[in-house]
C-alpha positions, 0 to 999 in steps of 0.5 A: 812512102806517102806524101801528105799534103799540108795546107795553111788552110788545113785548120779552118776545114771540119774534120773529113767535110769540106766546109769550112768551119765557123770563126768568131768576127771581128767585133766593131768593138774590138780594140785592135780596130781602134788603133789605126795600121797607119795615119796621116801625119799631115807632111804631104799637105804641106809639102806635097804642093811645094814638090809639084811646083818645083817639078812644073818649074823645073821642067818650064824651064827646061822647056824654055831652054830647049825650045830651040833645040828638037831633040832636047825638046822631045826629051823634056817632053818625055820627061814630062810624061814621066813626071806625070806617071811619077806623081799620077799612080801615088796619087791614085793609090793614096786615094784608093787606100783613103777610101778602102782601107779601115785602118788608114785615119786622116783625122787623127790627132798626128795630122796636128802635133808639132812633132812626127814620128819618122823613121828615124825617129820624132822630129819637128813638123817644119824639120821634116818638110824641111828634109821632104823638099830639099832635093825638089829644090835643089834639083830646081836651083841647079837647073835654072843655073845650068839653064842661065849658063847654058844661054850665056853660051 
């Protein structure tokens, strides 16, 4: 009984040699390089900044709240931490992916249409920033309301 050995890269090799065998490039003037694998729509400009000052406020005022209390303290400055962590490793691949990454445009003509596409499918600019922020926000309302009850204690 023999086993043989197959490779998905079997077809790029020449018959019995080991070298590999010619392909055609990719041409700069082939169409599949003009259309982008993915675009910037332009949502997280707008609500990217909108997010970072709800988390700052969200966390000014838990430390505001807390600043009395050591224990609570320590937890909001690891949550902190986190947050960091949290917003940092996006931020860094979106930049590495922006500088890299041939298939990824920010100038294309998403970035400035009314409508965007989402996964479920188009809506308005506005109603999806609208969706992005609506937890920040309401993460950031709820707490200030904890923290105004919490010091009528």
């Amino acid at each position: 009984m023999s086993l043989e050995l197959k490779s998905s890269n079997a077809a790029a090799f020449n018959g019995s040699s080991n070298e590999p065998a010619a392909t055609a490039p990719l041409s700069p003037a082939d169409p599949a390089l003009d259309e982008p694998g993915e675009y910037d729509d332009g949502l997280l400009a707008v609500a990217g900044p909108i997010i970072i000052t709800c988390y700052t406020l969200l966390f000014a005022v838990a430390a505001a709240t807390f600043f009395s209390t050591g224990a609570a303290l320590f937890a909001v400055v690891v949550s902190i931490a986190f947050a960091v962590v949290f917003f940092a490793i996006p931020l860094t691949f979106f930049h590495l992916r922006a500088a890299n990454d041939t298939r990824w445009r920010r100038d294309a003509v998403h970035s400035k249409s009314k409508i965007v596409e989402t996964r479920t499918g188009p809506m308005r600019r506005w109603e999806a920033v609208v969706q992005i922020v609506t937890i920040p926000v309401v993460i950031l309302l709820a707490f200030t309301a904890l923290s105004i009850r919490w010091a009528l204690l």
